[in-house]
N, C-alpha and C positions, 0 to 999 in steps of 0.2 A: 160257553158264553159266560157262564158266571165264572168260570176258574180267570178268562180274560180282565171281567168286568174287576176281581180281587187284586190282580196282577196292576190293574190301570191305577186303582184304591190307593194300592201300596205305594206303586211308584209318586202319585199324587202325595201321600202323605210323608215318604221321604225328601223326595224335595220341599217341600212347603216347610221339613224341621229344618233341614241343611239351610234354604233362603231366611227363618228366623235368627239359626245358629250366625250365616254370614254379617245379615244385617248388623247384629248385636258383635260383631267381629269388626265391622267395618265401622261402626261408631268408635268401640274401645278404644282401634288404633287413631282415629281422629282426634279422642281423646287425651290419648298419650301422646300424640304430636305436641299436644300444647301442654300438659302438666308436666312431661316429663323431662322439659325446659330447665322446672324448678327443681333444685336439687332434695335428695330425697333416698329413702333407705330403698333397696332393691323389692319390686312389685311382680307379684306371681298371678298368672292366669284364677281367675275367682276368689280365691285368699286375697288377693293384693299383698297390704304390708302386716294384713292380721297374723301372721306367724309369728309378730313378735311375743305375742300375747300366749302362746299355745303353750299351755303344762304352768302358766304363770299363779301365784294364789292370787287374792284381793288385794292382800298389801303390798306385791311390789309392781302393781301396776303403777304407781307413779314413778316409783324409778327407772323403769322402761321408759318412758315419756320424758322422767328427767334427761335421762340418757340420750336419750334420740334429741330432744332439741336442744343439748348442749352440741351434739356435734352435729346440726345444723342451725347455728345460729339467724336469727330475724325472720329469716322465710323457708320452708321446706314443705316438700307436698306429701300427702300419703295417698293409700289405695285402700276406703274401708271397703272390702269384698271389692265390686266394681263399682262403686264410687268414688271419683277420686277428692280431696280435700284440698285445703291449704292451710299448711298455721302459720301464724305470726307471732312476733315476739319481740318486736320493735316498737318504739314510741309510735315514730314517724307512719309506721306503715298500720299501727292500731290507729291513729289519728284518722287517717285514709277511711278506713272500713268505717268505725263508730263514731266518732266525727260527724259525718255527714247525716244529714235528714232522710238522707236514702235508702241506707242499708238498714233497716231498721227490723227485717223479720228475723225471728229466732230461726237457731239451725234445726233442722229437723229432728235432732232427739229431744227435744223439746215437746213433741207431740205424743211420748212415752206416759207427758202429766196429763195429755188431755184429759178424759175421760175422769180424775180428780178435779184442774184447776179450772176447766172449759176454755172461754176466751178471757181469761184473766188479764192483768197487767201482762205479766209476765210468757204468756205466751200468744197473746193475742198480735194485730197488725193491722196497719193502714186506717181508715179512718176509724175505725170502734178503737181503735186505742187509744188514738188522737184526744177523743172525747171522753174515753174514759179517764183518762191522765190528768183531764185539763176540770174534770169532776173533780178527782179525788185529791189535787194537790193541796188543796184549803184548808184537808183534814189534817194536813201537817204542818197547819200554821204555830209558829212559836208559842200563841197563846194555849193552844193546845195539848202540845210539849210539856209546856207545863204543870199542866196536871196529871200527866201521866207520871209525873218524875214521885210522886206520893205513890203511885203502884210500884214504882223501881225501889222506890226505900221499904216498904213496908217486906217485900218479896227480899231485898238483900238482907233485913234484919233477919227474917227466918233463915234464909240459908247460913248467916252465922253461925246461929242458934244450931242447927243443925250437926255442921261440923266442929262445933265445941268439945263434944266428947272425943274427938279425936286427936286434938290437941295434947303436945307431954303426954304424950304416951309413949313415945320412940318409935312406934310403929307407923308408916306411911300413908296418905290416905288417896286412892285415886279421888281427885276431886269432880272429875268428868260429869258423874250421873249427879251429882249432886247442884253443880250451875246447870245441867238440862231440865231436871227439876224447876227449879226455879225459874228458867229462861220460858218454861213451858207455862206456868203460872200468869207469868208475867203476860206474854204473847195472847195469851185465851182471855186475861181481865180486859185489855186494852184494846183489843181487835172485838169482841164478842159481849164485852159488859159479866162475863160469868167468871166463877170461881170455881175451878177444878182440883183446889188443893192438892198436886202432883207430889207438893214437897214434904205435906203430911199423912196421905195415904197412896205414895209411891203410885201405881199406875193402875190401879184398881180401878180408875175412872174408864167407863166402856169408848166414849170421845179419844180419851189420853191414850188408849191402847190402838185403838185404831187409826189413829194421825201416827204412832210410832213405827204402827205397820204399813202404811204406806209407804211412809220414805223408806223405811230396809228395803221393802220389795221393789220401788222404783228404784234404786242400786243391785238389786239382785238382776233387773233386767238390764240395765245398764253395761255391767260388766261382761254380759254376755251377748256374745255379737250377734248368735245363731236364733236368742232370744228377741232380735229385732224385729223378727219376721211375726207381723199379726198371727198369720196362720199354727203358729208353732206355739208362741207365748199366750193365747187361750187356749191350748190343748196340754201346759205345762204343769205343770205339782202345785204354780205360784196362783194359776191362774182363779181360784176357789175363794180362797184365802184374801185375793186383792180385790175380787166383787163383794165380798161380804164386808170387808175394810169402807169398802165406797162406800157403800149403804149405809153404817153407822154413822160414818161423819156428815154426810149428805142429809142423811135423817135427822141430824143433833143441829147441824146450821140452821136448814130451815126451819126447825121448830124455833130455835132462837132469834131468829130475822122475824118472823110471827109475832113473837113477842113484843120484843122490841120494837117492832114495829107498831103492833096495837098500843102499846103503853106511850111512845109518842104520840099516835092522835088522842090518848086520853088524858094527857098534858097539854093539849094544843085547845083540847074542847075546856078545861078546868085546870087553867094553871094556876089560879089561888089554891089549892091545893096541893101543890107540888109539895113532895116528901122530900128535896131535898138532897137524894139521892140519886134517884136515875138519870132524872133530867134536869135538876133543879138545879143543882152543879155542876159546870163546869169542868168541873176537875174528876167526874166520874162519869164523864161521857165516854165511849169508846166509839172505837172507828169505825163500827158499824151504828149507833148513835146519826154518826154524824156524816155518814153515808147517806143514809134517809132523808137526814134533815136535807143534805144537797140534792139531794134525787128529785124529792117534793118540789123544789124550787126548776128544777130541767127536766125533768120527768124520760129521762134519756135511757134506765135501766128497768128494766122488771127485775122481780123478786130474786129470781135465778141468776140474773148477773149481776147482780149485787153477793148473792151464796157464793160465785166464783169471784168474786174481787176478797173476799171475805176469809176464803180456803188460801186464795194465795194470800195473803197477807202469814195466816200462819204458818202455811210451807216455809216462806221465805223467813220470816222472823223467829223462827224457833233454832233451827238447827247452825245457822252461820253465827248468831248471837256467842251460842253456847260454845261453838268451836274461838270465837276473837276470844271470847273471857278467859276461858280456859290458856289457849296461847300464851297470852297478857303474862297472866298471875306465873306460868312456865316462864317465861323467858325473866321476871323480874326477879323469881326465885333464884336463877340461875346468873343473878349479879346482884349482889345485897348491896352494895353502893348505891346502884340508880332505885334499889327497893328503898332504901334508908333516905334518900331525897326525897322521893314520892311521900314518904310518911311523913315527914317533915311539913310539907308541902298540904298536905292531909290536916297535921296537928297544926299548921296553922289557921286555919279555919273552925276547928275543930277542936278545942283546947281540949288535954287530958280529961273527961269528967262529964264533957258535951254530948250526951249522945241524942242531941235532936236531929231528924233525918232530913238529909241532904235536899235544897231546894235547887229548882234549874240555877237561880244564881252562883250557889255554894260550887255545881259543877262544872259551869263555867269558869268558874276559878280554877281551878284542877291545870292547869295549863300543862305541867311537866306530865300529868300523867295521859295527858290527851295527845301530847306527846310519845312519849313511850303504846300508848295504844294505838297511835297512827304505823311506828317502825314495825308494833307486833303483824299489822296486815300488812305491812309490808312485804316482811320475811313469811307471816304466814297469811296471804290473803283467805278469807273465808272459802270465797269461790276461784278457784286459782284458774280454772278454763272453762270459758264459753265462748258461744257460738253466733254470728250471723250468716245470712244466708244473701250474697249480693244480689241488687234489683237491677241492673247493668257493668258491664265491661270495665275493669278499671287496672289502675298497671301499678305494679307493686316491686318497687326494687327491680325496674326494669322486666318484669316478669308479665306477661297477658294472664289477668285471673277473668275467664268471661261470668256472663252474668248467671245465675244461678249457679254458682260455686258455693260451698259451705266454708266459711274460713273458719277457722279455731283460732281465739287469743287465748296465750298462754301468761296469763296476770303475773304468776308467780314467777318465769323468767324474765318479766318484764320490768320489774319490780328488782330485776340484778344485774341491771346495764348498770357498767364500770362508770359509762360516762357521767351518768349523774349519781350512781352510787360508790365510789372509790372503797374498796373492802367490802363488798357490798353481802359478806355474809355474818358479819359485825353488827350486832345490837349497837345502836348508837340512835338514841330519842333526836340528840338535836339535829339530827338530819333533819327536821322539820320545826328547827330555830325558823322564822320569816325569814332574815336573812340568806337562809339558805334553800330557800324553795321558791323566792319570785323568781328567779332566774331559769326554773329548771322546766323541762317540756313537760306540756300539761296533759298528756297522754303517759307519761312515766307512770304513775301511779293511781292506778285503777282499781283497788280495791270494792272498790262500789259500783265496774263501771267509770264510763265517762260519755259527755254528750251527749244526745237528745234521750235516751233513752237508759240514762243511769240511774242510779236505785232510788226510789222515792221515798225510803225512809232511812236514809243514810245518817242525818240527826237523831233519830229516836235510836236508831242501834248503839251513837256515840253515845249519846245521853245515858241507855243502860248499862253499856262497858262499864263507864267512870260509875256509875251507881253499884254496882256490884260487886267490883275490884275496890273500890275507896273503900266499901263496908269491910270487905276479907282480909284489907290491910290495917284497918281502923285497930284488928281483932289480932291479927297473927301475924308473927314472922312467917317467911318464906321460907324453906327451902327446897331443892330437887331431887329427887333419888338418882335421875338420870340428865346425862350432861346430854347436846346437843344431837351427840353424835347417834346416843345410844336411844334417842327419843325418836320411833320409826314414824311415816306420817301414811294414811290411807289418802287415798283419792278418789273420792268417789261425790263426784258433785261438788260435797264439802271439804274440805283440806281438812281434816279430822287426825287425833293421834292416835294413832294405834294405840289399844292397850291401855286409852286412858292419860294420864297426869299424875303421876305419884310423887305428891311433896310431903313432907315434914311441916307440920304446924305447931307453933309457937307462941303460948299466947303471951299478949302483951300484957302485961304489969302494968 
């Protein structure tokens, strides 16, 4: 009876794998009825199209992806493991997806930040975002802006100061770590009220160290596919290392949201007292300041999401900053014409001998070089591919994407339609003469996004390019060690350069 009773066991628990195996067979191919429509690199049982990746290092995953969606132009589908995708890389059909009010949740690697950003901007959806968005848009009022442009100058005089010794020497300087520095300075005064001085005692700050570990490790998990899986990625090498990172920063916000927090209501109880400083001016509020101030007014956040609108503000404003400045000064180096107009441009505002720091006015004037920093995201968008996740059925170049699809926009080929970019791997600023951009599709160039859910501090990022760049040109010529070709790019999140930025600085007489 019992050798029966094993025998019934067995057979019961072979069928019940085979009826799971089939089910998960029987969806697959239903699946691939409809993706496989869309044209697309050849897809394997469990792998899918991840074998393009397999024996690949970190840096030439973007050329893999270059590659595959240059030879599928606009729309192509992939296979990550057994979920299948769609990318795009057309105006028309980015219009479609981001566009609309619809599509509005992030694609599911996005949920790799949870556990850092919570429901932040940037990963959050539906109506807490609604409201968080429609919170924090105020804080980016112009007036505002404007005082931050005294933390943009104060931070680019130091990094001159910095790279001065580098200058006429003949030897090369990457200048990478040196705008991260600063971009990091900057990001922690104006998002948090605090001074971490990154650019004068490098990363000794436990905050500084631990925001630097986070983003590596969310690219370490990133690049790895097998690393997706919860179950795998807290049993991995990374996993130790990325709980103790949380806890630093998490610990270091909230004590600061504390603060800051108490020291508003003790300006609100005795504001004839005000020193003048924290709250007193304007111009030294930060966006967490003024977070509070709005919260008090809607009472829509606790403390905790407020910590997460706060974390992401610096995820997001740290590393994309540092990767445009960086670009910028590369690509201008690598044409001293359009550098020598800029300075021009620069020195007219600016007489030889002037060295008061740059006001929002002064940078608004900058026009050529808000220019040439527009072409640099062009050619190198900070974030060259993200993701939405469709909330219904929509048709794309003729193609059925049903609802729950992950689409990929790929910014950076998007950014090299012939149609509106003619030579379109040609540095040329005045591609964004007015003249020559009312006419052109307003999905073309996405650098920030585009439509209801594009980046909300797309002004303060311009504002500190041109504040950064204007200072480093104030101070030095440009030049490149490496031309275009030889300057390799990572992808990872950020469009980042491999290896840095190595120019020759020259200083100006």
């Amino acid at each position: 009876m019992t050798q029966e009773l094993s025998t019934i066991l067995h057979g019961v628990l072979v069928f019940a794998v085979f009826a799971v195996f089939l089910q998960w067979l029987m969806k697959r191919w239903q699946l691939s009825q409809i993706f496989d429509k869309i044209p697309g690199p050849k897809a394997y049982p469990f792998i899918g199209t991840m074998y393009e990746f397999i024996g690949k290092q970190r840096h030439e995953i973007f050329y893999v992806l270059d590659k595959r969606t240059r030879a599928y132009p606009d729309i192509h589908r992939v296979w990550t493991g057994m979920t299948p995708e769609v990318r795009i890389s057309k105006a028309e059909y980015v219009e479609q997806v981001i566009g609309s009010s619809k599509h509005i949740e992030k694609a599911t690697m996005y949920r790799f930040l949870h556990d850092w950003l919570g429901n932040g901007l940037l990963t959050s959806k539906g109506e807490r975002w609604h409201q968080h968005r429609k919170l924090i848009t105020p804080t980016f009022h112009f007036n505002i802006l404007d005082g931050f442009c005294d933390v943009f100058a104060e931070n680019s005089q130091e990094l001159v100061e910095y790279l001065q010794p580098h200058a006429d020497t003949g030897t090369p300087v990457n200048i990478y770590p040196f705008i991260a520095k600063a971009a990091l300075d900057i990001i922690c005064e104006t998002a948090m009220g605090v001074k971490v001085n990154a650019q004068s005692e490098g990363e000794e700050n436990d905050y500084v160290k631990a925001v630097c570990e986070l983003s590596r490790l969310f690219l370490e998990r990133l690049v790895r596919p097998w690393m997706h899986l919860d179950a795998v990625w807290h049993r991995s090498r990374f996993a130790q290392r990325y709980k103790n990172a949380l806890e630093t920063v998490h610990t270091y916000s909230r004590e600061v949201i504390r603060d800051r927090k108490a020291a508003l209501g003790s300006v609100q109880k005795k504001s004839d007292t005000d020193d003048g400083e924290t709250f007193g001016t304007r111009k030294r509020m930060a966006f967490l300041d003024l977070l509070l101030q709005e919260n008090q007014t809607h009472n829509i956040m606790t403390d905790e999401d407020v910590r997460e609108e706060v974390d992401t503000f610096m995820f997001e404003g740290h590393d994309t900053t540092t990767a445009g400045i960086s670009w910028v000064l590369f690509l201008l180096a690598l044409h001293p014409d359009v550098q020598q107009r800029v300075y021009e441009e620069i020195e007219s505002i600016f007489p030889i001998g002037d060295d008061r720091p740059a006001t929002m006015h002064d940078l608004n004037e900058l026009k050529l070089l808000e220019r040439c920093i527009k072409e640099s995201l062009r050619l190198f968008p900070s974030v060259s591919f993200f993701g939405r996740t469709t909330s219904e059925d929509i048709e794309l170049g003729g193609h059925h994407v049903p609802a729950g699809t992950i689409v990929g926009i790929h910014a950076y080929h998007v950014h090299r339609d012939e149609r509106f970019y003619p030579d379109a791997e040609k540095f040329d600023p005045d591609r964004f003469l007015p003249e020559n951009t009312e006419s052109r599709h307003p999905y073309a160039y996405i650098p920030f996004s585009a439509g209801p859910r594009n980046c909300i501090g797309q002004k303060f990022a311009l504002l500190e390019e041109k504040s950064l760049v204007s200072s480093v040109l104030r101070r030095f010529r440009l030049t490149s060690v490496r031309t275009r070709a030889e300057q390799r790019i990572m992808h990872e999140l950020i469009t980042r350069p491999k290896d840095g930025i190595l120019l020759h600085l020259e200083a100006r007489k």
